[in-house]
N, C-alpha and C positions, 0 to 999 in steps of 0.2 A: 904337204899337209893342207897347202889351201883348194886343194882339190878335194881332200877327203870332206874338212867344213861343208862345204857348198854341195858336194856329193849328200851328205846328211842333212843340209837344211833342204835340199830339194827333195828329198824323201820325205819329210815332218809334213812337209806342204803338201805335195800331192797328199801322205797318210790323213791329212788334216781334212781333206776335202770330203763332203760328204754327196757322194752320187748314187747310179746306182747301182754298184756292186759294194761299196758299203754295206747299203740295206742285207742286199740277196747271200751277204758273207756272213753278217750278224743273224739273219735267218735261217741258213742251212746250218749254222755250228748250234742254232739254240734247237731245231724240228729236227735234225741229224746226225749231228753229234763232231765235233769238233777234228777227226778226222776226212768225215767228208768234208769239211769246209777249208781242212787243209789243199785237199784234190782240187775242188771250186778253186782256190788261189792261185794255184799252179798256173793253171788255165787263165786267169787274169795275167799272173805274170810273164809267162813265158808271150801273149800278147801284145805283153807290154816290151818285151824286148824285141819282139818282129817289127811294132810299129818305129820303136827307136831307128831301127837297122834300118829301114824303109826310108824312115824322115832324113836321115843320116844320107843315104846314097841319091834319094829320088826328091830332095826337097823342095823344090821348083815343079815337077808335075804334082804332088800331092796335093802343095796347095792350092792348083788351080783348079784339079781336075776334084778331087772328095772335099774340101773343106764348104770351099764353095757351090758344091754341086747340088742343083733339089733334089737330084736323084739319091746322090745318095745319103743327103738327110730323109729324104722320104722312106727308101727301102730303112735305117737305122730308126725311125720314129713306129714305124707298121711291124717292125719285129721287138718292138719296146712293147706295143698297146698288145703283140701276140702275146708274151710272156705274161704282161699283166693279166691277161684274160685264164691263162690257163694257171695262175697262184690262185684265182678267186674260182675256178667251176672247177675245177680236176683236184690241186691242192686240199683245198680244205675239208675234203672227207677223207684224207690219210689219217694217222696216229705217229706218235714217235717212234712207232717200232718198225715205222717203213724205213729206218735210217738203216738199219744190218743188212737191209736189201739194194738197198742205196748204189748205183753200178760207176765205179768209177769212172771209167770213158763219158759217161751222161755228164758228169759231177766237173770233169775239166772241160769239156766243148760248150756246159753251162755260163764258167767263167770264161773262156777263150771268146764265145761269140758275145754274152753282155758285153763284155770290154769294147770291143772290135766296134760292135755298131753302133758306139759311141763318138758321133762329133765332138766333143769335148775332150776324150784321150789325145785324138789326134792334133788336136789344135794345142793342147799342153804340151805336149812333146815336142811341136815344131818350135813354141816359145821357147821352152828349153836349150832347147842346141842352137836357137838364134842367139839367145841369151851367153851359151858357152861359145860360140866361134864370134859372136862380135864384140862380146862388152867382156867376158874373162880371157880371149886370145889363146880360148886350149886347141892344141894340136886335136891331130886325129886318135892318137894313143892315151892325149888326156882326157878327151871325150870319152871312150871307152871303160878309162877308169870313175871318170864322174858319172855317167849314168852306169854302171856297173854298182857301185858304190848308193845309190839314190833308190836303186830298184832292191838291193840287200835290205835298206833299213825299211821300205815299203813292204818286205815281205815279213821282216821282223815285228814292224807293228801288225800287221795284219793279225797272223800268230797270237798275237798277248790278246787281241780283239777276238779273234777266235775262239780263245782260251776261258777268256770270261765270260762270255756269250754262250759257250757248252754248260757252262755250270751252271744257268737260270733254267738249263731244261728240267731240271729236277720240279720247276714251280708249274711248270706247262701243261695246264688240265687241257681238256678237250676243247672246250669253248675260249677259253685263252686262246691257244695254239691256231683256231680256225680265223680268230681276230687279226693275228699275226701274218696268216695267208692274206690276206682278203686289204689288211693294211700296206703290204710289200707289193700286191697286187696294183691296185690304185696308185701307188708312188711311180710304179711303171711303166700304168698309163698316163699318168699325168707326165711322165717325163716323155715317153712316146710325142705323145700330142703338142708339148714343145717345140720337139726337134723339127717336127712337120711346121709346126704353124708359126714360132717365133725366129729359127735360123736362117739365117739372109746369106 
């Protein structure tokens, strides 16, 4: 039972945090429609379980070699300022009716790769499992069930976020909707230009 608590309050937490696939989650379910933004999650989550399994087997090169690396805060900050660039020149001449054409494969390698070249995934996740094998003493099979348990209630909030973020597109006129692009765009780059200019 004290595995499933801490399974769940570490899900609240991460769901609590606001980055950027928040944004691009409440964006594609409100410009798309609350099934692609299901796919979009996919792709976050199943990211998120590669990175677990990774931090889990390889924790000692990870954090030597990506946390602290400029490279690859650089390459994760240059394909942050890439996305933002293309929400603000490409995006905002769409309509809502590009969401029926909307191609799944795009919809989950959108959220697979925002997650991934995110420094801040990676460094949540190493806290985590430092946190479960020194200070909670879980084996290897209680690890599995506490981030098993963490990433379920992350995908259930996502879902209800999803869910009410579809149902604001009904208010989404054109000049709205292009605000939306162009706002999700800049949060991008401004997170891009972070990860380059303030990770050490």
């Amino acid at each position: 039972m004290e595995i499933v608590i801490k399974g769940i309050i570490t899900g609240l937490f991460l769901s609590a945090f606001i980055g950027a696939t928040f944004f691009m989650l409440i964006e594609t379910s409100m410009t798309r429609g609350f099934r692609a933004a299901l796919w979009f999650d996919l792709g976050v989550i199943i990211c998120d379980a590669i990175i677990i399994t990774a931090v889990y087997f390889f924790a000692a090169s990870i954090t030597k070699s990506l946390t602290h690396s400029y490279y690859f805060n650089l390459a994760g900050g240059l394909a942050f300022v890439g996305f933002g660039f293309n929400y603000i020149i490409s995006r905002r001449h769409e309509h809502t009716g590009y969401q029926a054409k909307s191609k799944i494969l795009k919809l989950f390698l959108n959220g697979f790769f925002i997650n991934l070249l995110n420094p801040s995934v990676v460094i949540f996740w190493l806290g985590s499992l430092a946190v479960a094998l020194s200070h909670f003493k879980f084996t290897g099979k209680q690890c599995l069930v506490y981030f098993a348990i963490a990433l379920g209630v992350v995908m259930l909030v996502d879902i209800a976020k999803a869910y009410f973020a579809s149902k604001l597109s009904r208010f989404l006129r054109p000049g709205i909707l292009r605000r939306v692009y162009v706002i999700s765009g800049i949060l991008m780059i401004g997170l891009g230009l972070y990860i380059i200019l303030f990770r050490k």
